[in-house]
PyMOL CGO cylinders between C-alpha atoms (Angstrom):
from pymol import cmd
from pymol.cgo import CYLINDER

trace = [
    CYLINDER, 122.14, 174.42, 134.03, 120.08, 170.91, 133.04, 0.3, 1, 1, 1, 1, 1, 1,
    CYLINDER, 120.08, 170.91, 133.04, 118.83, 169.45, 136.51, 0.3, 1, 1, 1, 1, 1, 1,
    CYLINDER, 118.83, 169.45, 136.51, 119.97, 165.64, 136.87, 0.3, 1, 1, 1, 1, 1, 1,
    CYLINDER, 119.97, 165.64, 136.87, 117.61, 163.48, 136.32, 0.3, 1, 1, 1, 1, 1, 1,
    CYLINDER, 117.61, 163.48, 136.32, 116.90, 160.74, 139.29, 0.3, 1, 1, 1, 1, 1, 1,
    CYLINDER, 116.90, 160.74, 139.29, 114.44, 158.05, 140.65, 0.3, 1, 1, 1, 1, 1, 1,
    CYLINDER, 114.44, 158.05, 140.65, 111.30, 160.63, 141.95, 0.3, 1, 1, 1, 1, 1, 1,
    CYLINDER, 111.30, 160.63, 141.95, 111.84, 163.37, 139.36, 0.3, 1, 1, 1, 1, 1, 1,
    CYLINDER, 111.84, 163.37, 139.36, 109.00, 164.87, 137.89, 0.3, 1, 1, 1, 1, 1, 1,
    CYLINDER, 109.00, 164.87, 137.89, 109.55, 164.87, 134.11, 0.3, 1, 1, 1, 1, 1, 1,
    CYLINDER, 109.55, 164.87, 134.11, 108.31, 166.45, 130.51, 0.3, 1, 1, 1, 1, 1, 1,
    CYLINDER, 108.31, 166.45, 130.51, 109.04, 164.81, 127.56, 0.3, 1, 1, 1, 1, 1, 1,
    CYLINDER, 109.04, 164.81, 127.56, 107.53, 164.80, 123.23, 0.3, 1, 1, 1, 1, 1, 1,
    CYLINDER, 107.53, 164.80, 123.23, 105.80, 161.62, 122.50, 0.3, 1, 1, 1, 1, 1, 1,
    CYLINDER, 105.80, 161.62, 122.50, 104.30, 160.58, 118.98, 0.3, 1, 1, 1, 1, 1, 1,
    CYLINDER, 104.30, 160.58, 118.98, 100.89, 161.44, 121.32, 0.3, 1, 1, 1, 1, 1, 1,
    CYLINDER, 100.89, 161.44, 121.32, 101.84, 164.79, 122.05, 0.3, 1, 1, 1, 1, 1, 1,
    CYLINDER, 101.84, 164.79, 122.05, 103.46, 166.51, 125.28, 0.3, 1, 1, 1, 1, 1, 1,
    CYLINDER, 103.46, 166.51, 125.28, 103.71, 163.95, 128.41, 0.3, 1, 1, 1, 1, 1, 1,
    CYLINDER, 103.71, 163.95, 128.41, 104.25, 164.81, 132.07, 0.3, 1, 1, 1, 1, 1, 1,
    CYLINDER, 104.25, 164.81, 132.07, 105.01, 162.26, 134.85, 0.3, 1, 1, 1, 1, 1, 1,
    CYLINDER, 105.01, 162.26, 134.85, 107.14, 160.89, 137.45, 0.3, 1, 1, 1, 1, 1, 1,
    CYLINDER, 107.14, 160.89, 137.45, 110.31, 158.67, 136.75, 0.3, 1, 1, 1, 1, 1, 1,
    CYLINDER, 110.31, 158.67, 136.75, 110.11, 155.57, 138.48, 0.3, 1, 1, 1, 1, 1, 1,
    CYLINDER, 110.11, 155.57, 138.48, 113.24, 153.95, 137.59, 0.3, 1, 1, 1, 1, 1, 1,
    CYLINDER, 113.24, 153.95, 137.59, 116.46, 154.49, 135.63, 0.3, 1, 1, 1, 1, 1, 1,
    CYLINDER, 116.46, 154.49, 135.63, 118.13, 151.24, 134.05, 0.3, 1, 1, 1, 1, 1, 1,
    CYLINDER, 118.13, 151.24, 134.05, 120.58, 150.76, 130.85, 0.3, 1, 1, 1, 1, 1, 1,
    CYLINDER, 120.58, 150.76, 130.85, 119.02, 149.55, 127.96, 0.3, 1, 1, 1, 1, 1, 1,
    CYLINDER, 119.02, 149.55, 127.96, 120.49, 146.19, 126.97, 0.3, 1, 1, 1, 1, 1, 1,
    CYLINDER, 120.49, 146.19, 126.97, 121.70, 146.92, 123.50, 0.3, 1, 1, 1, 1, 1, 1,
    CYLINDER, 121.70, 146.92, 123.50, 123.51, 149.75, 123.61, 0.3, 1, 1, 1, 1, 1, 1,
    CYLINDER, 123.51, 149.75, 123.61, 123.48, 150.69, 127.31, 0.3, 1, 1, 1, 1, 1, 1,
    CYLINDER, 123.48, 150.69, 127.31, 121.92, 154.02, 127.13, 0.3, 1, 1, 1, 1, 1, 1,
    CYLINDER, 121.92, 154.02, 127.13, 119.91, 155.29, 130.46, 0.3, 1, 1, 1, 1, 1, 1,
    CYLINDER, 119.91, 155.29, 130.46, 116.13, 154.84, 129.80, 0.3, 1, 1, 1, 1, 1, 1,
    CYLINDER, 116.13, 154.84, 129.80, 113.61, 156.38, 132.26, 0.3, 1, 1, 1, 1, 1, 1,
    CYLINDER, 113.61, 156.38, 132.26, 110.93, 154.37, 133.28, 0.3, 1, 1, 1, 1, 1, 1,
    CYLINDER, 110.93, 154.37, 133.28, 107.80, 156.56, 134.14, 0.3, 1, 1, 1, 1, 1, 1,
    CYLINDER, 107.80, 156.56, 134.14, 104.78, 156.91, 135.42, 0.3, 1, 1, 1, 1, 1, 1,
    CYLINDER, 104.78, 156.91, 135.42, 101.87, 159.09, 133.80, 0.3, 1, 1, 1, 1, 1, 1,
    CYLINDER, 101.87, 159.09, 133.80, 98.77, 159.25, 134.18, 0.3, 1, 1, 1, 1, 1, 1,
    CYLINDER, 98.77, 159.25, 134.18, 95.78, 158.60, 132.43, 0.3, 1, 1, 1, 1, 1, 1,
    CYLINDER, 95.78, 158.60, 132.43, 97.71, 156.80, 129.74, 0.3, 1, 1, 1, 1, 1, 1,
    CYLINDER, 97.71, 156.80, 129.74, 98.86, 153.28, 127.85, 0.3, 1, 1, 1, 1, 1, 1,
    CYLINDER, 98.86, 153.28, 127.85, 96.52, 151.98, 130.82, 0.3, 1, 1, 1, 1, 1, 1,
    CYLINDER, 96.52, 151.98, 130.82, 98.49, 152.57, 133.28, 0.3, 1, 1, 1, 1, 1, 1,
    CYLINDER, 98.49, 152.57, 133.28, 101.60, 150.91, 131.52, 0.3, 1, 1, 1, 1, 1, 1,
    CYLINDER, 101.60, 150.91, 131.52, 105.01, 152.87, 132.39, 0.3, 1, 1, 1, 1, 1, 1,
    CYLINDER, 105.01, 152.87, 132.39, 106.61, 154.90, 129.45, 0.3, 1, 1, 1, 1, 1, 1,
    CYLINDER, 106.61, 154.90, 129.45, 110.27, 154.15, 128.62, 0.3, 1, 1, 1, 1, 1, 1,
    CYLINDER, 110.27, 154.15, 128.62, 112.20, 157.04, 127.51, 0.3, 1, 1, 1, 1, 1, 1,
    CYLINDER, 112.20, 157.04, 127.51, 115.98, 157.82, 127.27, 0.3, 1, 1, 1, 1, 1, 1,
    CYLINDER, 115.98, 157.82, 127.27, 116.96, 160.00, 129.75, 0.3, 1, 1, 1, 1, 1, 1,
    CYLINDER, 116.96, 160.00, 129.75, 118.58, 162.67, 127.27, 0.3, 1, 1, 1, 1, 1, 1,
    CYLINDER, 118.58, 162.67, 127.27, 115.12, 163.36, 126.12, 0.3, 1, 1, 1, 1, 1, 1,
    CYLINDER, 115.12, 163.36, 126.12, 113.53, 164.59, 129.37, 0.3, 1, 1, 1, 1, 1, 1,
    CYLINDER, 113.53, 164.59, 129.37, 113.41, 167.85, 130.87, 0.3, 1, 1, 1, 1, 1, 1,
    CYLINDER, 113.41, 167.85, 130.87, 113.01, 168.07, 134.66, 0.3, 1, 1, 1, 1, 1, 1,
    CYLINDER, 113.01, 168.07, 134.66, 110.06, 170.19, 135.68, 0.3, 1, 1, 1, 1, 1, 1,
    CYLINDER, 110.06, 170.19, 135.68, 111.33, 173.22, 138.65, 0.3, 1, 1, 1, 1, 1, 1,
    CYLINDER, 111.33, 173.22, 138.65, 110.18, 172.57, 141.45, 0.3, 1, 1, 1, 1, 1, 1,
]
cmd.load_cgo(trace, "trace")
């Protein structure tokens, strides 16, 4: 069963950069075509500039 996926979840996800782990900071509808986008927070990368990421894309790391 696929955890949900919520404001404080610790995340993976694929990027063109390779494998990415963080924390989601906020969820919010993107304005064209109101799909949930993750904002989150990792580490050590873009300069400390949040990633934006559709939700369906993530996998929740267990706890």
């Amino acid at each position: 069963m696929k955890q949900n996926i919520t404001t404080g979840t610790r995340v993976t996800f694929d990027s063109e950069h390779g494998p990415q782990h963080g924390t989601v900071a906020e969820i919010k509808p993107h304005i064209g075509n109101g799909q949930s986008i993750a904002v989150i927070q990792v580490k050590g990368t873009q300069n400390g500039s949040p990633w934006q990421v559709p939700v369906n894309e993530l996998h929740a790391v267990a706890a």
